[in-house]
C-alpha angles and dihedrals in degrees: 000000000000093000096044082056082057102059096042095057092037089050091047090037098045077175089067103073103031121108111261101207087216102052088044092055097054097037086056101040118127089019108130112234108249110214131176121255112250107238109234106243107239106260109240112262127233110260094259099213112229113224099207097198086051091050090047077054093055100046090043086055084044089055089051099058091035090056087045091052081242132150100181134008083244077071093066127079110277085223089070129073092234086072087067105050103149102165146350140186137168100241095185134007111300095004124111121194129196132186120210128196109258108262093157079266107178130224093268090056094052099043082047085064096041094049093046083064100052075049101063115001089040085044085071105021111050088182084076099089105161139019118210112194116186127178099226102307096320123081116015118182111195115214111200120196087213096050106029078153085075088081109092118267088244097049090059 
């Protein structure tokens, strides 16, 4: 009923309900302003250039681990070479070369490697012909998918 009272006075006084400056300035007074934060604009990022052969290198590594069931090279048994991947690149077309720490590996532990690539990155991608693992600049085996028989005959 009350508001019913309401509308009826306020229909019949338009002045009622109207905003008098003074009484909201006092009535405000000592309220702090609220704004909205100004959202800062993104500042615009650098073009990141994209080295194709070094991504192949990358997917090809991803491959590996994903063929391995591996996340990291931490995953893998400290006793093989895998565990110490360090770096790797595609130096030319079709050729993926990884470097290894030096742990006095021999040639059977790094064409074990190679050869576990050819295994599972060159499984999904035929364009990956040969693995080069090195051990800094020292001792580099070569895997090659046309010629696995390349890998001695102890190391098999």
């Amino acid at each position: 009923m009350a508001l019913v009272a309401v509308l009826v006075v306020s229909a019949t006084s338009p002045s009622l309900l109207k905003n008098d400056a003074k009484l909201t300035a006092e009535a405000n007074a000592g309220t702090p302003i609220v704004q909205a934060i100004a959202k800062p604009k993104p500042s615009p990022t650098p073009n990141k250039i994209v080295d194709p052969a070094q991504e192949w290198a990358d997917d090809m590594i991803n491959l590996l681990l994903n063929g391995n069931s591996k996340s990291t090279f931490d995953e893998f048994n400290p006793e093989l070479a895998h565990h110490y991947i360090k770096s790797w690149s595609q130096p030319t077309q079709g050729v993926l070369a990884i470097t290894v720490k030096d742990q006095s590996w021999t040639d059977c532990d790094l064409e074990l490697l190679g050869a576990n690539v050819l295994d599972t990155a060159g499984w999904d991608n035929p364009v990956l012909k040969l693995v080069e693992v090195s051990v800094g600049d020292s001792t580099t085996r070569a895997v090659d998918r046309n010629n696995k028989s390349a890998i001695h005959a102890s190391c098999a």
